[in-house]
C-alpha positions as CSV (number, residue, x, y, z in Angstrom):
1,X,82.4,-33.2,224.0
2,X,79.7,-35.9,222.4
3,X,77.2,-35.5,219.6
4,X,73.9,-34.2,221.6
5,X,72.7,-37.5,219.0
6,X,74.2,-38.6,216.3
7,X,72.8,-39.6,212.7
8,X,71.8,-38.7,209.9
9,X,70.0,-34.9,209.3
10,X,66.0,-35.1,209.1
11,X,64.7,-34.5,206.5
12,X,61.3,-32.7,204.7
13,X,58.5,-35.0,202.8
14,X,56.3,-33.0,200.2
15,X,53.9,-32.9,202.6
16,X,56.2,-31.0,205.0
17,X,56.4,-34.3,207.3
18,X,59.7,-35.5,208.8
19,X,61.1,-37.8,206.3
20,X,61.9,-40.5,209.1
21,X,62.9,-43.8,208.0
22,X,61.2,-46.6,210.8
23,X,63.3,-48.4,212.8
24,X,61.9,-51.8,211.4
25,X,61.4,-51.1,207.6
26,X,58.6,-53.2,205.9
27,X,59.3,-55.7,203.8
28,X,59.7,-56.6,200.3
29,X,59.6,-59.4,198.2
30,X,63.2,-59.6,198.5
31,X,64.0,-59.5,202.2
32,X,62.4,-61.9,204.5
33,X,61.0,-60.0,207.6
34,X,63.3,-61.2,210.5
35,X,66.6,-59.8,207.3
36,X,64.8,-56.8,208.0
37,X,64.6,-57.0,211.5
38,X,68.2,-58.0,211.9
39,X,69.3,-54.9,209.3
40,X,68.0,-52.5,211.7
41,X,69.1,-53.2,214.6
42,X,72.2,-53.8,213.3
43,X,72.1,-50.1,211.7
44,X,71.1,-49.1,214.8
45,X,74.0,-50.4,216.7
46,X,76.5,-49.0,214.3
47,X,74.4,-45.4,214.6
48,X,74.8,-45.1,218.7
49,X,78.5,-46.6,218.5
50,X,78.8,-43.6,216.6
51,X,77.2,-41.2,218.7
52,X,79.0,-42.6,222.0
53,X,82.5,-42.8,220.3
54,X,84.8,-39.9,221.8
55,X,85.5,-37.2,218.6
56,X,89.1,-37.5,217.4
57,X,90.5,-34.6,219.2
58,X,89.5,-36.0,222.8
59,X,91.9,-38.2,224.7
60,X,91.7,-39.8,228.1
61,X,93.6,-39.1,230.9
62,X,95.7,-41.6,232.8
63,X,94.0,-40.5,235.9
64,X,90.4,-41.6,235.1
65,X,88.2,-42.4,231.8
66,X,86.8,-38.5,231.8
67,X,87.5,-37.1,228.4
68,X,90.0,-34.2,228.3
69,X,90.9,-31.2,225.5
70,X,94.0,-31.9,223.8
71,X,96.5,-30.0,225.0
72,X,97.7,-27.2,222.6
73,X,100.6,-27.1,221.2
74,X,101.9,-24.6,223.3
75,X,101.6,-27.1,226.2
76,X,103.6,-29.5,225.2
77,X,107.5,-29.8,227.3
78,X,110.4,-31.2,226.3
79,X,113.1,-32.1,228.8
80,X,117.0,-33.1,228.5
81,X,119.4,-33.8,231.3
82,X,122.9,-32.4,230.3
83,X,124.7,-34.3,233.2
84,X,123.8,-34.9,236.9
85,X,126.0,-35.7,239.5
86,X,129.1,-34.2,242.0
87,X,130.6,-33.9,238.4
88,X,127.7,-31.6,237.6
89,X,124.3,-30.7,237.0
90,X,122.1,-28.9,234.4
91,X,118.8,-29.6,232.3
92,X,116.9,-27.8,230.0
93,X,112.9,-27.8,230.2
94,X,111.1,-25.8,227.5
95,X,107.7,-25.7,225.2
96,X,109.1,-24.3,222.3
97,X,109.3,-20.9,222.8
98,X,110.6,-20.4,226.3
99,X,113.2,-22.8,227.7
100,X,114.6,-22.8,231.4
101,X,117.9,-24.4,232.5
102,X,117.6,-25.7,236.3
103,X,121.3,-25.4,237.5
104,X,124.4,-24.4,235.7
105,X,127.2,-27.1,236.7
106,X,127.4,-28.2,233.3
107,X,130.4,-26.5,231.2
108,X,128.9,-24.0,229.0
109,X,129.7,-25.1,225.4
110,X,128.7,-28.4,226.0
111,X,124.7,-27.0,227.3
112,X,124.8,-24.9,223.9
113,X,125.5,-27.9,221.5
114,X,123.3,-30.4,222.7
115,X,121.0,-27.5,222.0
116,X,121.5,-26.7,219.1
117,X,121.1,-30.4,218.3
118,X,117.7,-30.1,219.5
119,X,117.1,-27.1,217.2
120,X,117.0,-24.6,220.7
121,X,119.2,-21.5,220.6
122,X,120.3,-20.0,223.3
123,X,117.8,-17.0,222.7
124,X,115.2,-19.1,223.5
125,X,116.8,-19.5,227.0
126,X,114.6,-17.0,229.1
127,X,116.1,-17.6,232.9
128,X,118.6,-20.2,234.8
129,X,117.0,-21.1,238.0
130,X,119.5,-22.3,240.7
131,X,118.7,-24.7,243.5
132,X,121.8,-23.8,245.8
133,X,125.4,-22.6,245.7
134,X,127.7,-25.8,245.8
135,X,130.2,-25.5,242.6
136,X,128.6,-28.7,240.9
137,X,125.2,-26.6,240.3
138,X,126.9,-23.0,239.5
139,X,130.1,-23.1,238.2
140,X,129.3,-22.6,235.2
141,X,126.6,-19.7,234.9
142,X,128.4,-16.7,234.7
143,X,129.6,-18.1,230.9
144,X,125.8,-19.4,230.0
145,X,124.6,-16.0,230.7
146,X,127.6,-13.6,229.7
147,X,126.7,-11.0,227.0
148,X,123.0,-12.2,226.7
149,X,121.2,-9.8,228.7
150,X,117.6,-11.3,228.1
151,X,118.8,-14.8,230.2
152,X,117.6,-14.0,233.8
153,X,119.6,-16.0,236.8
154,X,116.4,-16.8,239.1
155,X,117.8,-17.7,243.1
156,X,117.5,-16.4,246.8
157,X,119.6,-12.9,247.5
158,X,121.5,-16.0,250.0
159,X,122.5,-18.2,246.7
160,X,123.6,-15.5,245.0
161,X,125.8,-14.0,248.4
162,X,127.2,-17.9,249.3
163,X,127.7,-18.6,244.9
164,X,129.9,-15.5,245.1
165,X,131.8,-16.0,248.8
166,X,132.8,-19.7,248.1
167,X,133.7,-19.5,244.3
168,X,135.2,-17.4,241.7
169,X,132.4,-16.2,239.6
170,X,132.6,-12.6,238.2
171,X,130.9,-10.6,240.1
172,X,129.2,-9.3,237.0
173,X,126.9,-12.0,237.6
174,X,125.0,-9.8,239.6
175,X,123.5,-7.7,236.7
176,X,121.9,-11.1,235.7
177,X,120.1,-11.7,238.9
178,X,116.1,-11.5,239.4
179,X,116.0,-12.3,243.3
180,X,113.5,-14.9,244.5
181,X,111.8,-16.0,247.4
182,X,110.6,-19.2,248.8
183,X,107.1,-20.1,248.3
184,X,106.5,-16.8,246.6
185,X,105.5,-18.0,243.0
186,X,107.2,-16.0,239.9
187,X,107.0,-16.4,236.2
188,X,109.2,-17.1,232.9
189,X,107.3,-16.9,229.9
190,X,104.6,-19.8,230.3
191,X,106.0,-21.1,233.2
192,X,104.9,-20.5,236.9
193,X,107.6,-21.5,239.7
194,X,108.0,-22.3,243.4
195,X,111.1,-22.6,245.6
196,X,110.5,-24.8,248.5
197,X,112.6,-25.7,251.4
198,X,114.7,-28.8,250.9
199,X,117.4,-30.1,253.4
200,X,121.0,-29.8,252.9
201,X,124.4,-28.5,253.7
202,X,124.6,-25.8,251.0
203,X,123.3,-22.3,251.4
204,X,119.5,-21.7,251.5
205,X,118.9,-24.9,249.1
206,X,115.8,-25.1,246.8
207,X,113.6,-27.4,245.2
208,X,111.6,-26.3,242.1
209,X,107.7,-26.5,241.2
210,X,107.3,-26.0,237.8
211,X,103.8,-25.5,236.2
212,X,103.3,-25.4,233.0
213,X,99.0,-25.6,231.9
214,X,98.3,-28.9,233.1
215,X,101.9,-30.3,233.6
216,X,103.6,-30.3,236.9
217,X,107.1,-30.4,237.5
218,X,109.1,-31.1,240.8
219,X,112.4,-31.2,241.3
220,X,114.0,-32.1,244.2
221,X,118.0,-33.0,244.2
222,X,120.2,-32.9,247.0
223,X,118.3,-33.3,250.2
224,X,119.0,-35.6,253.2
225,X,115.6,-36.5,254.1
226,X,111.8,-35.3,252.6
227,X,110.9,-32.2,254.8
228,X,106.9,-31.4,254.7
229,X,107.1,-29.0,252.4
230,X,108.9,-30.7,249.8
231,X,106.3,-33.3,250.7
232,X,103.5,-31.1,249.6
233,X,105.0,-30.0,246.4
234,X,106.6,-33.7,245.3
235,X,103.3,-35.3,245.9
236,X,101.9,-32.8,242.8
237,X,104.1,-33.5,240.3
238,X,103.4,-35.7,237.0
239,X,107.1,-35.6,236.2
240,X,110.2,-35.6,239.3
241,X,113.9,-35.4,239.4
242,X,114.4,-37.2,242.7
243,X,117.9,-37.5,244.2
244,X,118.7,-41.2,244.5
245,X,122.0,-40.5,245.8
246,X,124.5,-43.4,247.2
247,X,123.3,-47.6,248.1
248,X,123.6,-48.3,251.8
249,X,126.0,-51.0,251.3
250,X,128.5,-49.4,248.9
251,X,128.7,-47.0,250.9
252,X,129.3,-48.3,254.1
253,X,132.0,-51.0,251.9
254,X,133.4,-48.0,250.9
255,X,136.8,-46.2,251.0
256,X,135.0,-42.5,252.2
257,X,136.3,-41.2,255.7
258,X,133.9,-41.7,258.1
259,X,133.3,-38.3,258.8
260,X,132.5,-37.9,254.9
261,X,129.9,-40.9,255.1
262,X,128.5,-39.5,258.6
263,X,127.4,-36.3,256.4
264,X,126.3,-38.5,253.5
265,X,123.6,-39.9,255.7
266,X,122.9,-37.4,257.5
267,X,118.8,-35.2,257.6
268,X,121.3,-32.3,255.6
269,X,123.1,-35.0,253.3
270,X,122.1,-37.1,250.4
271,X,118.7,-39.4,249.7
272,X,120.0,-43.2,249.8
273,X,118.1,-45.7,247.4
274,X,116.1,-47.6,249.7
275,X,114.8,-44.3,250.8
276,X,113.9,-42.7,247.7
277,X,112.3,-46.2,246.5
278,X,110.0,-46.0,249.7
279,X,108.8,-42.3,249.0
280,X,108.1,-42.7,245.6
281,X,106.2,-46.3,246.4
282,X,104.2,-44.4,249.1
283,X,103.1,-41.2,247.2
284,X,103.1,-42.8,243.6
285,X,99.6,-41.9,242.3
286,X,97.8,-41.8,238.8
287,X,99.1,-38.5,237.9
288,X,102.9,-39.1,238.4
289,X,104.0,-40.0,235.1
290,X,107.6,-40.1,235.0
291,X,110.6,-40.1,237.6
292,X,114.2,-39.5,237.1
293,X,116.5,-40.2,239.8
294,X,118.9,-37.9,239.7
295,X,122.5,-36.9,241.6
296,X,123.7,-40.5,241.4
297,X,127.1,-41.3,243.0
298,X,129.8,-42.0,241.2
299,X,131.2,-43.6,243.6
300,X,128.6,-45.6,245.9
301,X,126.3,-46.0,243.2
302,X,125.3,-47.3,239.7
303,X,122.4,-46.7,238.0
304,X,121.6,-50.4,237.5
305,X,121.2,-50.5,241.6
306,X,119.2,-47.3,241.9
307,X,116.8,-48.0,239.1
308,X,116.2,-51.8,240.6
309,X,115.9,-50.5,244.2
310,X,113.2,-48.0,243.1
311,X,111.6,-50.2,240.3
312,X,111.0,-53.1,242.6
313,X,109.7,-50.9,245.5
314,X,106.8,-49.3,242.9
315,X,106.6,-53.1,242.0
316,X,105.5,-54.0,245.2
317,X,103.2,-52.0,245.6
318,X,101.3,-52.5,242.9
319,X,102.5,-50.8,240.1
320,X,104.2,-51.2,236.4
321,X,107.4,-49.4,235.7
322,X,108.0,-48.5,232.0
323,X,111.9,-47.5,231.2
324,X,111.4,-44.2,229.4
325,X,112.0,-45.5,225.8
326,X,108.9,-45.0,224.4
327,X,108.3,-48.6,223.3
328,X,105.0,-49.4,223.3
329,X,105.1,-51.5,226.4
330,X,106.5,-49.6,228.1
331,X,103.7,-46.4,227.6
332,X,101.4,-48.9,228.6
333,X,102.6,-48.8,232.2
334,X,101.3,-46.6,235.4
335,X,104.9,-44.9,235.3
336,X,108.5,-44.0,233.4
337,X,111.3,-44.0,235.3
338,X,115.0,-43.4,233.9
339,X,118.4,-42.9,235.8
340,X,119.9,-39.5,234.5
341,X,123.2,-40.3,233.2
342,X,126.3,-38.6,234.8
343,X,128.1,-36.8,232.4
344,X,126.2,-37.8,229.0
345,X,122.7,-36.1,227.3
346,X,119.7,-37.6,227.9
347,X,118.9,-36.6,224.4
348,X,115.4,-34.6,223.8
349,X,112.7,-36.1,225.9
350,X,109.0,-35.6,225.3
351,X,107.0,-35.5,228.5
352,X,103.5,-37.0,227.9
């Protein structure tokens, strides 16, 4: 909001007139007339700089130069990646009071101490949502949930059914499980969620829409290929995970059967690099903020190939690429993106 005008108060005379000082004062013995002149306008200048200046608690959007509320306090996430990959996959989003983990691959102790480095306890974890049932994003959820009845593990009744057919998990993980539907929105805590349909060879596989007030989160890990209605949701999102699975070439160089490459490539397989780099260079808009690619190969990929592959494909099109460090270059440009590590912690990270 702006000052309806800005200045100084008016004032009373004795004689109950306004007490308005004139724009172009008259002059005295000591000020020549054009010192005068000049002092005004001058004042005047400084006066409607004043009254046009944005108040301190106003900021600007990236998506245009209209004014926006600071967000509260309460609307401000914090992400960290606990490891993603075939080795495993789990990361925390939260605002402070309610945290979600998306996926559960990650051994147990590990998720709790990076944590608790953070200053979160686990009784600030409210649900563990679960994008499909391959042991790399479940394995380990029965242990993150065990004996803490108030974490909720959020999936399809067909996750849950193909988590417990093709690995031992105690069936006690049942008593955890709030069933959910695709494209039937449901809460935790602040947090409004959407399953959506993505393709791949697991059982009834998920993507996520996270809202959060103004913030919009998409994630979107193994898939073969971008189906419409991951489309619709990705397209959305200020911040994406984005599988950016395996390079063409290492692949193809590699020592994989082919049968095992064949299903790599395949609609119901994994996102290559040149692929993900031309989705995210056509949908890329002002309001996507920051991209991880996530789900990287160990074996036909390195994050130095995936991050140039996508970087120089937003490049191309137009757009600067920060790294996700925070430097102050780097905020300066249209979009972060970052490579989630393997088997490490991303650490805490703020998304602005």
């Amino acid at each position: 909001m702006f000052d309806d005008f800005g200045g100084t108060p008016f004032g009373a005379t004795a004689e109950g007139m306004p007490d308005v000082a004139p724009l172009f004062p008259t002059p005295d013995d000591s000020l020549p007339i054009h010192s005068a002149i000049d002092k005004a306008a001058s004042q005047f200048r400084i006066e409607e700089r004043r009254r046009l200046a944005p108040r301190p608690e106003t900021i600007f959007s990236n998506d245009d130069l209209t004014p926006l509320e600071a967000p509260s306090p309460i609307d401000k996430l914090n992400f960290i990646s606990f490891g993603s990959g075939s080795s495993g996959n789990c990361a925390y989003i939260g605002d402070g009071h309610t945290g979600i983990l998306i996926d559960a691959g990650v051994e147990a102790t590990f998720v709790e101490t990076e944590l608790r480095r953070y200053g979160i306890g686990m009784s600030q974890i409210s649900g563990i949502i679960l994008t499909h049932d391959h042991s790399d994003h479940v394995r380990y959820v029965y242990s993150l949930v065990r004996k803490r009845q108030h974490i909720a593990i959020y999936c399809t009744p067909k996750v849950l059914n193909g988590m417990l057919r093709r690995h031992n998990i105690s069936r006690r993980v049942r008593d955890y499980h709030h069933p959910i539907y695709k494209e039937h929105p449901f809460r935790i805590g602040a947090f409004e969620i959407v399953a959506f349909e993505v393709p791949h060879d697991g059982t009834d596989n998920a993507g996520f829409f996270i809202t959060h007030g103004r913030h919009h989160l998409a994630v979107a890990t193994d898939l073969g290929s971008v189906s419409e209605r991951a489309d619709f949701y990705l397209r959305q999102a200020n911040y994406m995970m984005l599988e950016a699975n395996y390079d063409e070439a290492m692949l193809a160089c590699g020592s994989y059967p082919e049968y095992l490459k064949a299903r790599i490539r395949s609609a119901n397989g994994h996102l290559c690099n040149d692929d993900t780099a031309a989705y995210l260079a056509a949908i890329a808009s002002p309001g996507l903020r920051h991209v991880f690619l996530c789900h990287l190969s160990k074996d036909n990929n390195t994050p130095q190939i995936a991050l140039h592959t996508v970087e120089q494909a937003l490049t191309n099109a137009g757009l600067t690429v920060g790294d996700g460090s925070g430097s102050p270059y780097s905020l300066r440009a249209d979009l972060q993106l970052q490579a989630l590590p393997r088997f490490e912690s991303t650490g805490m990270i703020a998304l602005r």
